[in-house]
C-alpha positions in Angstrom: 10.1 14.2 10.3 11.4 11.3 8.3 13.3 11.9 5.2 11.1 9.4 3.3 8.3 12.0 3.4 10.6 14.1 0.8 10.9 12.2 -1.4 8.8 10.5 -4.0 8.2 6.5 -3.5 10.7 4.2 -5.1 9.3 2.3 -7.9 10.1 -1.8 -7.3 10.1 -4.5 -9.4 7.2 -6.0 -8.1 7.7 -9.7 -8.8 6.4 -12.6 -7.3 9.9 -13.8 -6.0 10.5 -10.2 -5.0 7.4 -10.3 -3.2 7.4 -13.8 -2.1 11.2 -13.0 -0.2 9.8 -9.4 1.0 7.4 -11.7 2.7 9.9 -13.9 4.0 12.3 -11.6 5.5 8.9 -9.3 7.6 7.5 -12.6 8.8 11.3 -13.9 10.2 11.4 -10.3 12.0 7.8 -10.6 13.1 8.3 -13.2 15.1 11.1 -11.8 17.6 9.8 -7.6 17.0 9.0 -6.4 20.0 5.8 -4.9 18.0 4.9 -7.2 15.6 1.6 -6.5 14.5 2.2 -4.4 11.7 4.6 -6.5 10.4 2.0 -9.2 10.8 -0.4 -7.2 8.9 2.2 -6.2 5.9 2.6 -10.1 5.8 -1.1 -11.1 5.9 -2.6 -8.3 3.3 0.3 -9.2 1.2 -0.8 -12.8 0.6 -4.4 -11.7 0.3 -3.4 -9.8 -2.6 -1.1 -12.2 -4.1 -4.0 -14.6 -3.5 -6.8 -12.6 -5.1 -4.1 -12.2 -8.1 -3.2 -15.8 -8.6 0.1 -15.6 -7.6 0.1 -17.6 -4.4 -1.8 -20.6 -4.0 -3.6 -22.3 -0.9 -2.1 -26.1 -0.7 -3.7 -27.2 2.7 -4.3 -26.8 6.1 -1.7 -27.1 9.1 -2.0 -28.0 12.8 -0.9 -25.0 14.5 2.4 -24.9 16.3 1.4 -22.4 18.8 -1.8 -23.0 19.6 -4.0 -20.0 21.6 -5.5 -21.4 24.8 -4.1 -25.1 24.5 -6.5 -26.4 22.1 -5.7 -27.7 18.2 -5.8 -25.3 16.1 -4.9 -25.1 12.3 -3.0 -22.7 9.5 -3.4 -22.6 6.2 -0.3 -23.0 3.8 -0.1 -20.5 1.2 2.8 -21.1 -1.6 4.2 -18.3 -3.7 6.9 -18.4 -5.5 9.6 -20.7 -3.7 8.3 -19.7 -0.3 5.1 -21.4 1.3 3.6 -19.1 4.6 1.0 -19.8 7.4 -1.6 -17.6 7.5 -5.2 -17.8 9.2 -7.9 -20.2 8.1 -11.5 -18.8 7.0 -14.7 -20.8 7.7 -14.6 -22.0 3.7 -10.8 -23.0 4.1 -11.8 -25.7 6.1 -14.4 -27.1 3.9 -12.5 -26.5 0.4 -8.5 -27.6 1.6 -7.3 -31.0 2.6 -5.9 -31.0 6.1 -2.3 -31.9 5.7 -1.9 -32.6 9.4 1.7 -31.9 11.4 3.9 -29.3 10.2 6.9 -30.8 8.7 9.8 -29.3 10.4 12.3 -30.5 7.8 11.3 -28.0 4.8 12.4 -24.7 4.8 11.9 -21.9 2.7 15.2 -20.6 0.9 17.1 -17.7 2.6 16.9 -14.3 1.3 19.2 -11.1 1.8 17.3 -8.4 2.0 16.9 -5.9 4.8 13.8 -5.6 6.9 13.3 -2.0 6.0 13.8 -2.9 2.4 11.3 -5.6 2.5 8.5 -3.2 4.3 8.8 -0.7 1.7 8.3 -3.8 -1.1 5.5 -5.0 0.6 4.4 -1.3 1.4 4.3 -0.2 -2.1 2.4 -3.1 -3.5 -0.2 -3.4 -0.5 -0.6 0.3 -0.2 -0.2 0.0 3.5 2.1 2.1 5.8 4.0 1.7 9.2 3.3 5.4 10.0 1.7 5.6 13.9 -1.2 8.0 14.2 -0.5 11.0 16.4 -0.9 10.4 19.9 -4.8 11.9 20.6 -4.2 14.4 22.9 -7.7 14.0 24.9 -5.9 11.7 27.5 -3.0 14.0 28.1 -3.7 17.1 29.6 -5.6 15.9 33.1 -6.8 19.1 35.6 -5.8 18.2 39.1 -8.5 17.3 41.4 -8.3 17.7 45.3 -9.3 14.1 46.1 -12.4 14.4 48.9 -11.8 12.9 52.6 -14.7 11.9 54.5 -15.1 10.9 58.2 -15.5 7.5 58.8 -18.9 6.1 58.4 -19.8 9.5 55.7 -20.8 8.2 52.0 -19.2 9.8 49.0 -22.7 11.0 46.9 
């Protein structure tokens, strides 16, 4: 078991530039984890909630710089705090943001030092959501072994 389990959350200081550099430092490990959806996830219900809250801000849409499938696609650009983010676009999105066209690669977001392990349980504690697997089901594990069935030439399995 992990030790975390003993003891009682830790209580952050859940501000928006705390938040905002939580966000930064999952999303820059996202991108090279070799299982990155959950820190996908963290980063994506994380900005909802800022969002809903008024703490981030939509500015506009982006083209995509990864594309799926080869065809144009677009982000939007969220800002919070010092940091802006790409997440994905609803149906309204399109409709309510100005398109803002290429991503400028000259703007960066500022660097932040924090660990990776320190941001998830930021972003943990104010999405409510956890990196703990589910236990493996164990319907799939124990398999009887079957004789497999020869039959001359020509016969038909029925």
């Amino acid at each position: 078991m992990n030790s975390d389990h003993k003891h009682p959350p830790i209580q952050f200081n859940l501000t928006i530039e705390n938040l905002s550099q939580a966000i930064y430092i999952v999303n820059r490990h996202a991108k090279t984890a070799p299982n990155p959806k959950f820190l996908y996830k963290l980063k994506h219900e994380a900005l909802k909630k800022l969002l809903k809250e008024g703490k981030a801000k939509k500015i506009g849409l982006h083209f995509s710089e990864n594309p799926r499938n080869s065809q144009q696609q677009s982000d939007v650009l969220v800002a919070c705090g010092k940091y802006t983010f790409h997440i994905p676009p609803s149906k309204h999105d399109f409709t309510e943001l100005p398109h803002l066209g290429k991503l400028d690669s000259h703007v960066r977001n500022p660097k932040a030092s924090l660990s990776l392990n320190m941001a998830k349980a930021i972003l943990s504690s104010y999405t409510g959501l956890s990196d703990c697997p589910p236990p493996p089901s164990n319907k799939n594990r124990h398999h009887t072994y079957q004789k497999p069935i020869f039959k001359k030439l020509g016969e038909r399995y029925s």
